[in-house]
C-alpha positions as a Markdown table, in Angstrom:
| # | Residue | x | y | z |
|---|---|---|---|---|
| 1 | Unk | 0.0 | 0.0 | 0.0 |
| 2 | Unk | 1.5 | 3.5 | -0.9 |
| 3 | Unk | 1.9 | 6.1 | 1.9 |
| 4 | Unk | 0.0 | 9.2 | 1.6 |
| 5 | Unk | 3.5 | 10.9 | 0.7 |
| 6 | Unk | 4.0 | 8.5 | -2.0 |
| 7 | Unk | 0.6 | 9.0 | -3.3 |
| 8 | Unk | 1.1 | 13.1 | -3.0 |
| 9 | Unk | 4.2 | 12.5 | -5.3 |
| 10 | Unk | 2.5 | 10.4 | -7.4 |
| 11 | Unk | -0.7 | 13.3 | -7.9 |
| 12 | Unk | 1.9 | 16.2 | -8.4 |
| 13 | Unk | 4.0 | 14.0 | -11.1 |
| 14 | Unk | 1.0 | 13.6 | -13.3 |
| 15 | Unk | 0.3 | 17.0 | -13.2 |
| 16 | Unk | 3.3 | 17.7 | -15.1 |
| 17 | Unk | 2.9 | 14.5 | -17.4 |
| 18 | Unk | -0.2 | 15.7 | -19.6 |
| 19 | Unk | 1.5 | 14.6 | -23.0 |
| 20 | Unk | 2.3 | 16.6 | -25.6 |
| 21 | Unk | 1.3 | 20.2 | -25.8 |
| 22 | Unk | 2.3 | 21.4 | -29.4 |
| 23 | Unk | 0.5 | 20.5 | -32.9 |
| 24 | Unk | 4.2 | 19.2 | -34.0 |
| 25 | Unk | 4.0 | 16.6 | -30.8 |
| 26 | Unk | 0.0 | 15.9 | -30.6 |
| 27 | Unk | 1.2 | 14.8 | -35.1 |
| 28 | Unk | 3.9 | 13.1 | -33.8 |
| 29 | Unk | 2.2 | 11.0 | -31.0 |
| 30 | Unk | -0.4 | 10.2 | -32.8 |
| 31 | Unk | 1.9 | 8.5 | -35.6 |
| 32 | Unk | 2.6 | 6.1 | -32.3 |
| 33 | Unk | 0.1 | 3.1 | -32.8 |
| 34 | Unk | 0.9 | 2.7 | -36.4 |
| 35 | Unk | 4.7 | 3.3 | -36.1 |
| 36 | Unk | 4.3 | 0.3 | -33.0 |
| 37 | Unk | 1.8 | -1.6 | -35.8 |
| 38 | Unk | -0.8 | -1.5 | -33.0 |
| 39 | Unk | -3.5 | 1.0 | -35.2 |
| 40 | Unk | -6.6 | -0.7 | -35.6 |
| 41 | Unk | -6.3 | -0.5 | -39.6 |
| 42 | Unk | -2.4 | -0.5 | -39.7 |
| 43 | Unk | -2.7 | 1.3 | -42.7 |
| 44 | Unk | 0.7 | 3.3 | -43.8 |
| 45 | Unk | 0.0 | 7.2 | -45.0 |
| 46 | Unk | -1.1 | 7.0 | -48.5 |
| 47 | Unk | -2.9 | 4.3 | -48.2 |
| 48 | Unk | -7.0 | 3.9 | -47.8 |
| 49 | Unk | -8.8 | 0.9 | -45.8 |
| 50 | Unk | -10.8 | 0.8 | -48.8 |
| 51 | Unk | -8.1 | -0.2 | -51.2 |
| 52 | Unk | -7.1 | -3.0 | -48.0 |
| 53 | Unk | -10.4 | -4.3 | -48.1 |
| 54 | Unk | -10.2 | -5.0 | -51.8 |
| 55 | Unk | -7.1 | -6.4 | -51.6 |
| 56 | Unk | -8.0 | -8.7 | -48.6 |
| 57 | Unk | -11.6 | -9.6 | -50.7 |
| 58 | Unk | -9.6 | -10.7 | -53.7 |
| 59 | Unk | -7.4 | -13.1 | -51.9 |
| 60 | Unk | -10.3 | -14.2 | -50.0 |
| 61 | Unk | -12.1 | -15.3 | -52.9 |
| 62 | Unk | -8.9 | -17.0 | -54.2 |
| 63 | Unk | -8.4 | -18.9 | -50.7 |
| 64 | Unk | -12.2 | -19.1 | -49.5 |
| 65 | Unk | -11.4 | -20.4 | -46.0 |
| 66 | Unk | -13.6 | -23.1 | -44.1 |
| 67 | Unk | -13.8 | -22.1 | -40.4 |
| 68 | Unk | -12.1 | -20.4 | -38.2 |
| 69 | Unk | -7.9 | -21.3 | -37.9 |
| 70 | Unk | -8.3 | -21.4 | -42.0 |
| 71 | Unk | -9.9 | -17.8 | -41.6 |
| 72 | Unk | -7.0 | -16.5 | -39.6 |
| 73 | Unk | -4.3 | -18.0 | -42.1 |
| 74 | Unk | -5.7 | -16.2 | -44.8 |
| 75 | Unk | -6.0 | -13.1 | -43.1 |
| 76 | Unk | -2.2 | -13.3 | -42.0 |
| 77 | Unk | -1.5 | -14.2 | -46.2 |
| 78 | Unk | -3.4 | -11.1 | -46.7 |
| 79 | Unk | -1.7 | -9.1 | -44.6 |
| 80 | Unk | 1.9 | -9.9 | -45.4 |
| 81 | Unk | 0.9 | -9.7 | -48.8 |
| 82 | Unk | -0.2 | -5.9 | -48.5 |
| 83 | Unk | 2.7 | -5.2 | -46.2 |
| 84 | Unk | 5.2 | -6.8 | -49.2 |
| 85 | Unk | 3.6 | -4.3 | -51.6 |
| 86 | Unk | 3.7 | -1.5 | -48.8 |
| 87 | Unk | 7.6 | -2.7 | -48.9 |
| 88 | Unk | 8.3 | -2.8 | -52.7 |
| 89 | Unk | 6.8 | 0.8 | -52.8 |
| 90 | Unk | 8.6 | 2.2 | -50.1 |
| 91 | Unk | 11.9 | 0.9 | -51.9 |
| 92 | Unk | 10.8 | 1.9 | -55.6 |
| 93 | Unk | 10.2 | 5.6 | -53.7 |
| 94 | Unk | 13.6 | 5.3 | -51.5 |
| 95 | Unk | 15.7 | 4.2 | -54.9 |
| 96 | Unk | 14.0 | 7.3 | -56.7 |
| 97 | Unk | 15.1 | 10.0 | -54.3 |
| 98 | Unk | 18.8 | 8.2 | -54.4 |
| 99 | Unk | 18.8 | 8.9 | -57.9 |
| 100 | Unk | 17.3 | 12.1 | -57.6 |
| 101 | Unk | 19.7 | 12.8 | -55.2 |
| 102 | Unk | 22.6 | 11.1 | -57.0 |
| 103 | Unk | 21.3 | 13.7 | -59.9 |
| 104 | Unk | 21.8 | 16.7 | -58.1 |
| 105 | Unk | 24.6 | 16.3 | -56.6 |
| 106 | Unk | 26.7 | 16.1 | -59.2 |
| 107 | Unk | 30.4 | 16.3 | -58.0 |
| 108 | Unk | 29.6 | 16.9 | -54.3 |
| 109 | Unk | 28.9 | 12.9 | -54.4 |
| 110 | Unk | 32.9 | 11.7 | -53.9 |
| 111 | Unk | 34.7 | 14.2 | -51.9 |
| 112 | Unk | 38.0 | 12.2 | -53.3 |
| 113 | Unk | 37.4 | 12.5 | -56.7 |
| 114 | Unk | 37.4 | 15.8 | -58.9 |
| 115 | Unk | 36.2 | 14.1 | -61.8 |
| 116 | Unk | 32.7 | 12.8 | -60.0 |
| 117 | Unk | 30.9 | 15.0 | -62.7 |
| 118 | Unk | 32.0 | 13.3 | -65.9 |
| 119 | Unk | 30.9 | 9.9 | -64.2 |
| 120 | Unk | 28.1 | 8.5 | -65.7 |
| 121 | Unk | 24.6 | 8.3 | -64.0 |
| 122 | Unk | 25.7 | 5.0 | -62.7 |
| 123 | Unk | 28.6 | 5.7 | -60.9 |
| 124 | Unk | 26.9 | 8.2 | -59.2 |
| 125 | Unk | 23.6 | 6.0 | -58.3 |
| 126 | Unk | 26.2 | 3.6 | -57.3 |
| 127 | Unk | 27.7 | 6.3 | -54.5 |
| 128 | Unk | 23.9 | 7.7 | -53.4 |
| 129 | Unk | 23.0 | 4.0 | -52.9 |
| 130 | Unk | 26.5 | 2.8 | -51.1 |
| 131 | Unk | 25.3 | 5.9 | -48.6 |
| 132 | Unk | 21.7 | 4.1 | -48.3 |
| 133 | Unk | 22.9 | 0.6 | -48.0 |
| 134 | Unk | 21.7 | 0.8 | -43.7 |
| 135 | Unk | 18.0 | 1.7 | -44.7 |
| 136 | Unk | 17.7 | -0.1 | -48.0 |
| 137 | Unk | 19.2 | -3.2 | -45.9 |
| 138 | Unk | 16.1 | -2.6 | -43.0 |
| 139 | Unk | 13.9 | -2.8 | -46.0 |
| 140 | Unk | 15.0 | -6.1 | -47.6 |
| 141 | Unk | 15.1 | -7.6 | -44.3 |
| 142 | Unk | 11.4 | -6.6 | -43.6 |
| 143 | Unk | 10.5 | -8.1 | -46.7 |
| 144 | Unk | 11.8 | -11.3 | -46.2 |
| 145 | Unk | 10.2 | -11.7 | -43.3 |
| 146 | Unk | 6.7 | -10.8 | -44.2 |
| 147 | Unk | 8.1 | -13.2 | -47.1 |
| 148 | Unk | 8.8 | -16.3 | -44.3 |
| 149 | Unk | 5.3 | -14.9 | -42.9 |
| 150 | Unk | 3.1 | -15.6 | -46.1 |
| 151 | Unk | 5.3 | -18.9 | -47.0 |
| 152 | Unk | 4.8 | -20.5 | -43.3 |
| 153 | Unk | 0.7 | -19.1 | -43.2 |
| 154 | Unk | 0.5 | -20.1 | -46.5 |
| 155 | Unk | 1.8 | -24.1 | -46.1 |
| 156 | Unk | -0.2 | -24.4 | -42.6 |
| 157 | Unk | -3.5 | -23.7 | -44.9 |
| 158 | Unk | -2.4 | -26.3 | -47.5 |
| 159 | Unk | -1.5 | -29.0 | -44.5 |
| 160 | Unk | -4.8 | -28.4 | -43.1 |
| 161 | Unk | -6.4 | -28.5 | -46.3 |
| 162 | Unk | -4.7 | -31.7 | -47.7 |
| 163 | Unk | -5.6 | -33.3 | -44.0 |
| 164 | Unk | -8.7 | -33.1 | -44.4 |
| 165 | Unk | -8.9 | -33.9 | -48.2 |
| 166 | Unk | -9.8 | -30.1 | -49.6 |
| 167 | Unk | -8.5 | -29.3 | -52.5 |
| 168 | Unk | -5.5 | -27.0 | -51.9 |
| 169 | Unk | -6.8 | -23.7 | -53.5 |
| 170 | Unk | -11.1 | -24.2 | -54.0 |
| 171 | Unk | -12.8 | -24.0 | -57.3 |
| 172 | Unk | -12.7 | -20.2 | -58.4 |
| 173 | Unk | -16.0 | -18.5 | -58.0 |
| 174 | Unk | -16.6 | -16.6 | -61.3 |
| 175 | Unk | -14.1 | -13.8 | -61.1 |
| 176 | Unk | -15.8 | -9.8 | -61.2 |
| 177 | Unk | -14.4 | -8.6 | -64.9 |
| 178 | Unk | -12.6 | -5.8 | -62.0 |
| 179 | Unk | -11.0 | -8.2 | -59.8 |
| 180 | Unk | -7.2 | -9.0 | -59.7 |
| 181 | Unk | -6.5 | -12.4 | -60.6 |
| 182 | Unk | -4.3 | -13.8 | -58.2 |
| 183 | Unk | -1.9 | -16.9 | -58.4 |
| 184 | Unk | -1.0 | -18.6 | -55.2 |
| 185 | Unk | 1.4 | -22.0 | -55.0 |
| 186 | Unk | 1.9 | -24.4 | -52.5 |
């Protein structure tokens, strides 16, 4: 049991503690559940619950699960899926603005050399890269795992569907003339 004193000290510290009291930190803070993957929707900026939903119908259809464990394998393909395309576009963005970067730099991007400028495009993507080697490595690790993710959700659905003497991937409902086509293998 805490002593009055303890409980006075307690009272007066959360006073001080109110969060944050600026627009920059009530932005920031609220970033907090989806930087931790905790948001409800864990939808990145850019992207709409809308466009998740359709993704998550399509391979839905494709899988049509059959109770509940096969329910939650297919949600977990769904979401590694999305989060492998959240991935490829966050790289095709991040190699863009090293080129871009690369680009204008020009001969600021090798200190040691003073012929950077004549280099070729190339050579200088090569240097704006080597600088983003750390990140781009983050990236390509995150992919593989949402990679390992989808293969392991992926070969527990076709164990428990081969068990009990499913076929592996249903009969395809007729497909809506709008709806991806999607090809999953075992």
């Amino acid at each position: 049991m805490a002593s009055e004193k303890q409980i006075a000290a307690n009272q007066r510290n959360a006073r001080k503690s109110t969060g944050p009291r600026t627009a920059q930190g009530k932005a920031r803070s609220s970033k907090n559940a989806l930087r931790r993957g905790l948001s409800r929707q864990n939808l990145a900026p850019g992207e709409t619950f809308r466009a998740y939903r359709a993704h998550f119908a399509t391979i839905h259809a494709e899988l049509q699960p059959a109770g509940p464990l096969e329910k939650i394998l297919v949600r977990l393909i769904a979401d590694a899926t999305w989060r492998m395309q959240r991935m490829a576009r966050i790289r095709d963005a991040y190699l863009a603005q090293a080129a871009e970067a690369a680009k204008s730099e020009g001969d600021h991007s090798d200190p040691g050399s003073d012929k950077t400028a004549a280099r070729g495009e190339t050579d200088l993507f090569a240097v704006a890269m080597a600088r983003r080697l750390a990140a781009l490595t983050k990236l390509e690790k995150t992919r593989g795992s949402l990679s390992d993710a989808y293969r392991r959700a992926y070969r527990q659905l076709v164990r428990i569907r081969v068990a009990e003497g499913k076929p592996v991937v249903p009969k395809r409902r007729t497909p809506r003339d709008d709806s991806p086509v999607l090809a999953f293998r075992a």
